[in-house]
N, C-alpha and C positions, 0 to 999 in steps of 0.2 A: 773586284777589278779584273778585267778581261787582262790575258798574260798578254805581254807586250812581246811581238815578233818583228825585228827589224834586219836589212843587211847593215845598213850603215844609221850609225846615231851621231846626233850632232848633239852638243853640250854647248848649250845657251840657245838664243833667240834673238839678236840682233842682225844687222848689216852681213854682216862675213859669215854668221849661220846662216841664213833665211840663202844666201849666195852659194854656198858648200850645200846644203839640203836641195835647192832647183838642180843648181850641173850634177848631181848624184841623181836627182829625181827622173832627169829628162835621160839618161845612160840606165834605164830600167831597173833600179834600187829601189828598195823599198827603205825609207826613211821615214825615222820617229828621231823630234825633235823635244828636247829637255831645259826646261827653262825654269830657275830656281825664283823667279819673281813670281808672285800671283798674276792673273793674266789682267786686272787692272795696271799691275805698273811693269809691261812686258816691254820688249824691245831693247833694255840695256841701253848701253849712250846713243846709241844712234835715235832713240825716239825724243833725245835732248836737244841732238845741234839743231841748226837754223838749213842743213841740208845743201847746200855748197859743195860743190865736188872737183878735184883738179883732176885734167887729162888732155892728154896733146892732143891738138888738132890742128891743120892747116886752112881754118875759117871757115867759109859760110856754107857750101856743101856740104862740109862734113857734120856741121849742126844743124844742120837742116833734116840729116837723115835719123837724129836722137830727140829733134825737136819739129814732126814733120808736123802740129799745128801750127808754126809762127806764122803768124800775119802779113801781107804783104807791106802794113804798115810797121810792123815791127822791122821789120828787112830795112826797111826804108829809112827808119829815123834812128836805129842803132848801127855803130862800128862796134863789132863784135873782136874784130883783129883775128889773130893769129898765136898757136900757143905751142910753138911744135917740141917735137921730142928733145932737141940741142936745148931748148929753152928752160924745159920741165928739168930735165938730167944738169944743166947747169943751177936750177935752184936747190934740189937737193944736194948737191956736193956743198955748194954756197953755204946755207945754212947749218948741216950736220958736221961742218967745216972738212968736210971729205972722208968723213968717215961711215958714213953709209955703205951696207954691203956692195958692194959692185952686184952683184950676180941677183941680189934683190930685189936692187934698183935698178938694174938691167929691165927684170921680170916688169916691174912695178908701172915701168913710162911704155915698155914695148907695147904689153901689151892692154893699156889703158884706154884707149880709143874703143878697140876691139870690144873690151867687156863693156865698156856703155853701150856699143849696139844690141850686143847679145840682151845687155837686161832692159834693153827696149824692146826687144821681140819677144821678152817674157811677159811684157805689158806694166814696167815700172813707166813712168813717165817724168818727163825733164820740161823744165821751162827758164827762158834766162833769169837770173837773180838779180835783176832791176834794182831793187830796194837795198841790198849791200853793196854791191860792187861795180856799180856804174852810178860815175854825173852828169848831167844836160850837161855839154859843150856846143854854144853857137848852133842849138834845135837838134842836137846829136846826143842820145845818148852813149859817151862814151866806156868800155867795159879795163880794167887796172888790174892790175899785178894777178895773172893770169889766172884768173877766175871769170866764168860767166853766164854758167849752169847751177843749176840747183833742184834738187827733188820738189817733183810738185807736194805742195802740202807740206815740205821742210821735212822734219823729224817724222814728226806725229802721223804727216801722210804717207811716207815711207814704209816705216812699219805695216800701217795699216795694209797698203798695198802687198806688199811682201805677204804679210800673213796671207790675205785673202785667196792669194794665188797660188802659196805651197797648199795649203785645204784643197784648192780646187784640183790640183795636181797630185791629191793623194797622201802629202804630209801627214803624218802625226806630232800633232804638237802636244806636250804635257807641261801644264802650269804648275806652278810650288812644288816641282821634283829637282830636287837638290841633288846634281851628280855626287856622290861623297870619295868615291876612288874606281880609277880601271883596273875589270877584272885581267889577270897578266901574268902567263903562268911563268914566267923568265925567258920567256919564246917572241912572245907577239902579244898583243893586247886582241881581248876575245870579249867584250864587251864592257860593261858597266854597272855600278853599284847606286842606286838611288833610293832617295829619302824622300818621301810623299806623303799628305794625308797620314804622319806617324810611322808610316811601317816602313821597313828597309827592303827593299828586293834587289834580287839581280837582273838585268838585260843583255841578254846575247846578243852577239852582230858582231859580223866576218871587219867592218872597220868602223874607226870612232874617230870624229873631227871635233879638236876642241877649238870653240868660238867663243868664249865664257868672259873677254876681258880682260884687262887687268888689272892689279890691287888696288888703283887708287881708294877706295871704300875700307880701307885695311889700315886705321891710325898706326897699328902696329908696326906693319911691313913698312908704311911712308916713310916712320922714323926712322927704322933698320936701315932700310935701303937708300932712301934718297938724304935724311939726314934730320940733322936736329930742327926744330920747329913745324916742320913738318905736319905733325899732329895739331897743326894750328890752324893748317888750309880749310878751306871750304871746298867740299866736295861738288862738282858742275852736272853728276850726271845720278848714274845709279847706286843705290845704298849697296845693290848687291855685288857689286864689282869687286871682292874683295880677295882674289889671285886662286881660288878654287880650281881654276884648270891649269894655273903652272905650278900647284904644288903636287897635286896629282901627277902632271908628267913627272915632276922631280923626283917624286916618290917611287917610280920605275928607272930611274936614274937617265932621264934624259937631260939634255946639256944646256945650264942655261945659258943669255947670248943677249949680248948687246947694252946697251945704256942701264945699268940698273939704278943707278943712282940721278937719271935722267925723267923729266917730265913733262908732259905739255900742260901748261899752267897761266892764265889768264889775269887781267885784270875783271874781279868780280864784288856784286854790288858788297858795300863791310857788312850789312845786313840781312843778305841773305841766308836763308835756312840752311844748315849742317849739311844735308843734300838735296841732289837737283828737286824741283818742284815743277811737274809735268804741267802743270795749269800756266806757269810762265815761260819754262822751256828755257831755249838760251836767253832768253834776254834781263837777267839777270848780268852780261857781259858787258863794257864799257870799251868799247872800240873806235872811239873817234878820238882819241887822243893825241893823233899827229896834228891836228890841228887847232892845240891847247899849250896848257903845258900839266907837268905833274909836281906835285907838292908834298914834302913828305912832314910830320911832324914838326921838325925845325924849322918846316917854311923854306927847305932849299926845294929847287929840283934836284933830282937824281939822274935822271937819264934823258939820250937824247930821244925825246917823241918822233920826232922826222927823220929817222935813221933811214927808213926803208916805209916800203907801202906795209900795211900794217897787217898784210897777208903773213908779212917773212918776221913780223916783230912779237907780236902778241902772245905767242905760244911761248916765249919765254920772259916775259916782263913780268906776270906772274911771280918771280921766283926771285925777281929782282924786287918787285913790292912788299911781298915776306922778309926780304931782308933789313927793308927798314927800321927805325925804330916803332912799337908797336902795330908792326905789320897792318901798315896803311899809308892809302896816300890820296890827293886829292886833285880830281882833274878840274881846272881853271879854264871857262871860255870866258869870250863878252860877246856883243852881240854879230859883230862881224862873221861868224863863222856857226853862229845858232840852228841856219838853216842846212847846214853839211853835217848835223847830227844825225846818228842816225837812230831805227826806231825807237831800238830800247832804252835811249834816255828819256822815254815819254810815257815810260810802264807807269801805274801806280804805285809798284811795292819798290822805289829807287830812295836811295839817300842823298836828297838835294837842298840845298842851300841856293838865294839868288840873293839878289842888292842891286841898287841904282847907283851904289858908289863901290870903290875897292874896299874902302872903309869899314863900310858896312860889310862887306862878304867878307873879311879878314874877321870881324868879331864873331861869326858863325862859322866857322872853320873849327869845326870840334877837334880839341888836340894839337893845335898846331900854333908856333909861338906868331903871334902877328905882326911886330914889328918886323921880325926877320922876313915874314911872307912880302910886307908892301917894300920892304927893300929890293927884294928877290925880283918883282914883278918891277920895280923902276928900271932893276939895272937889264933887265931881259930886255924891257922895251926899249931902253937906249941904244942895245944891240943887235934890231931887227934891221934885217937888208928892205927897206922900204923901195929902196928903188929896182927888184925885182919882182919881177910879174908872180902874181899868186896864180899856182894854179893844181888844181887838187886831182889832175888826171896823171900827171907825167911827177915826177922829180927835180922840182921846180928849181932847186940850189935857192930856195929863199931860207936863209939862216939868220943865226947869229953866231959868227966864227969869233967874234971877240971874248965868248964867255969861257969860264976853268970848263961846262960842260955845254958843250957847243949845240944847237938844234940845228937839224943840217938842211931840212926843207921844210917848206907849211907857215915859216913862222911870221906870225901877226902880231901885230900890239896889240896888246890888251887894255883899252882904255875908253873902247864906246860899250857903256851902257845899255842896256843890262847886263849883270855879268852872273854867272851859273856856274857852280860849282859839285863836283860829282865824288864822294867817298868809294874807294875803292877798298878790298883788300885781296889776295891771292886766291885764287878756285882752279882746282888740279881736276885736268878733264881726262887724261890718261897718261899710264907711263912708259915710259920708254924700254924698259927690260923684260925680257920674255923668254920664250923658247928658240931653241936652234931650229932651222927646218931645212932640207932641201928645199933650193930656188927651181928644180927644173918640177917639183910633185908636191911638195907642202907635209910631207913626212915630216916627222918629228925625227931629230937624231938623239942619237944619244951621249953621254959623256966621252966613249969614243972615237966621236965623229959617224958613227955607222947606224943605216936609219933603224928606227924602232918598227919590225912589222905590225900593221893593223893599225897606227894612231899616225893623226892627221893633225896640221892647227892653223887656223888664219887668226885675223882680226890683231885687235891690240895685244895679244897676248904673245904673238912672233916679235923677237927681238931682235936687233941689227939694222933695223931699217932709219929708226929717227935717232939721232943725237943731238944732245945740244938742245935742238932749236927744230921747228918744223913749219914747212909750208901751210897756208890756210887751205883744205880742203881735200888734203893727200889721205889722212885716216879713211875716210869714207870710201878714197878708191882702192886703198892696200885692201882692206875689209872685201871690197867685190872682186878684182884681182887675185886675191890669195886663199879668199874663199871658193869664188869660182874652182880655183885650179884645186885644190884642195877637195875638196867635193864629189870632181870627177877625177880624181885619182883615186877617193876610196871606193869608188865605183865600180873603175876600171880595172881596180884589185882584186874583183871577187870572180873574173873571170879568169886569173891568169895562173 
């Protein structure tokens, strides 16, 4: 094997590397990128999601210049709206319930517009995400709860792109090389220790950005950290996720920071394989369920479905479905609302149940006591606001406020035929605890507070940023945001 000679190395191959490896690349670094997957299952979560991305904008100009094919029939028959920084900065406090760094979340909204042009002039490309997050209103498509870009090709095209362009730009990328620790003499970090093809070497380089992830692939860590049952989730993305780059920082004694006990966690099919499965990607997720209801074992519901647009709900219902009784639950439509499903209730590899009666769908509800389910579903329908307008773009206030667990918009009777039924259980997409970092460079600190010289870190593995609860489509932009800046700050270190 030819010796590896790099300035800066980046540790993984997802979103927030492939981001930190170009702004290093294009500041004249020579970068070798390390990725512990074989290059069949490369990319880490980002070759999982469905590609969805949040960031401020002030409407159609300014997507126009991330999105310069749209059509003039596209222009024409969608409202795209408006998503600006007040709006972005209020969902993140919203959600994390204000516990979000400032100074990250600062970084995070300021300067999010910015990095989608940037990685439009590197040649990634964007197209609106039609198929999630917009319905026909009155020959409009209208676009909800601030989303309405998406990577062309989702995940899978993502990647794809990304790679082809660090290669072309001179990247080194090494498949099945497993960082194992930074080399660190008590000074500064001066490279890396990896595992290849069997043999262990060392790699030199003035800085190192770790991109790697975080534990969710770690049954161990899930239980330590986030808590009991844990060990029971289904995993949404990559097997190899499993906190190799925050133990390594830890292990130089940098500070860990933020949520550990925190995750983003989904409703995911009960059937689904132990981890992600590239062939189906996300759509093993279950995301229409503000417009159902959910079922747990007992036949109660649990929670309200219509809280919020299911941008701001999803990432933690997950963790609410685990805590049922045998961590599952089931989502209930009929047919009124069949056609506002969305793809992935259509896969083949889904756990479905239908019927012409309630009757009949109650006896095919694996698990779940039946008599209490067709109660549940009486006493919901008797308390549906039938005399408010449905309407699945805005916050429609269509409830049922007379119930112990009130549904707050969306809600319909369930009583026209056919009715369809969807088996959920818990899939942990990533977690919330990670490394300290400066917001203004992506330095890693240390237990101190004082940065660590030579090591760098974006993506999931920076903690501080989500609590609690997270917006749909913010992973993807911290990943290019903190990557980027990460990137070319190890860049920009080797001159100074």
């Amino acid at each position: 094997m030819n010796e590896i000679v790099a300035d800066v190395v980046i540790v993984g191959a997802g979103n927030a590397a492939f981001c930190a490896a170009l702004a290093a690349q294009e500041r004249g670094a020579k970068v070798v990128m390390f990725e512990r997957a074989p290059e069949d299952e490369r990319g880490g979560n980002s070759r999982f999601t469905a590609g969805a991305i949040r960031f401020a904008h002030e409407g159609l100009e300014d997507l126009k210049e991330i999105m310069p094919d749209l059509t003039n029939e596209e222009i024409a028959t969608t409202d795209f709206g408006t998503y600006t920084q007040d709006e972005f900065y209020d969902d993140m406090f919203r959600v994390t319930q204000f516990r979000t760094d400032p100074d990250l979340c600062e970084k995070l909204v300021c300067d999010s517009l910015d990095t989608m042009k940037w990685m439009c002039s590197r040649g990634i490309r964007f197209v609106p995400s039609y198929g999630r997050q917009a319905f026909k209103v009155d020959g409009q498509f209208r676009f909800w709860g601030g989303l309405c870009v998406e990577y062309w090709g989702g995940g899978p095209g993502l990647v794809d792109s990304e790679t082809d362009i660090a290669r072309a730009n001179g990247v080194r990328i090494e498949y099945g090389a497993r960082v194992l620790e930074l080399i660190y003499d008590g000074l500064s970090v001066s490279g890396v220790k990896v595992k290849q093809n069997g043999r262990i070497f060392d790699v030199k380089a003035k800085s190192v950005v770790i991109a790697a992830g975080g534990f969710e692939a770690n049954h161990e860590w899930r239980t330590r950290y986030i808590g009991p049952d844990w060990d029971l989730a289904k995993v949404r993305g990559s097997r190899f996720n499993t906190g190799d780059g925050i133990r390594m920082a830890l292990d130089i004694g940098a500070a860990p920071y933020g949520n550990w006990s925190g995750c983003h966690a989904v409703g995911w099919d009960r059937n689904a394989p132990e981890f992600g499965d590239l062939d189906v990607g996300d759509n093993f997720q279950k995301h229409s369920y503000p417009f159902g209801i959910m079922i747990n074992a007992e036949g109660k519901r649990f929670i309200d479905e219509g809280a919020d647009f299911r941008n701001y709900t999803y990432a933690k219902y997950g963790r609410v479905i685990l805590g049922q009784p045998q961590q599952f639950a089931w989502q209930v439509f009929d047919s009124k609302v069949l056609n506002l499903l969305r793809d992935e209730y259509r896969i083949r590899q889904v756990t479905k149940v239908s019927s012409d009666t309630l009757e009949g769908l109650a006896d095919k509800l694996e698990g779940v006591d039946k008599e209490a389910f067709l109660a549940e579903v009486a006493a919901y329908n008797d308390a549906v606001q039938t005399d408010v307008h449905f309407d699945p773009t805005v916050l429609d206030g269509r409830g049922t406020p007379s119930l112990e667990i009130p549904k707050t918009n969306w809600a319909n009777t369930i009583d026209e035929p056919p009715f369809e039924a969807y088996q959920t259980t818990c899939g942990i997409t990533f977690t919330f605890g990670g490394l300290r970092i400066n917001a203004a460079s992506g330095q890693v600190m240390d237990i101190d507070h004082v940065p660590i010289p030579g090591l760098y870190a974006a993506g999931e593995l920076v903690g501080g940023i989500f609590y609690f609860n997270y917006p749909g489509g913010t992973g993807l932009m911290s990943g290019s945001v903190f990557g980027r800046m990460a990137g070319a700050s190890a860049a920009d270190a080797l001159n100074a």
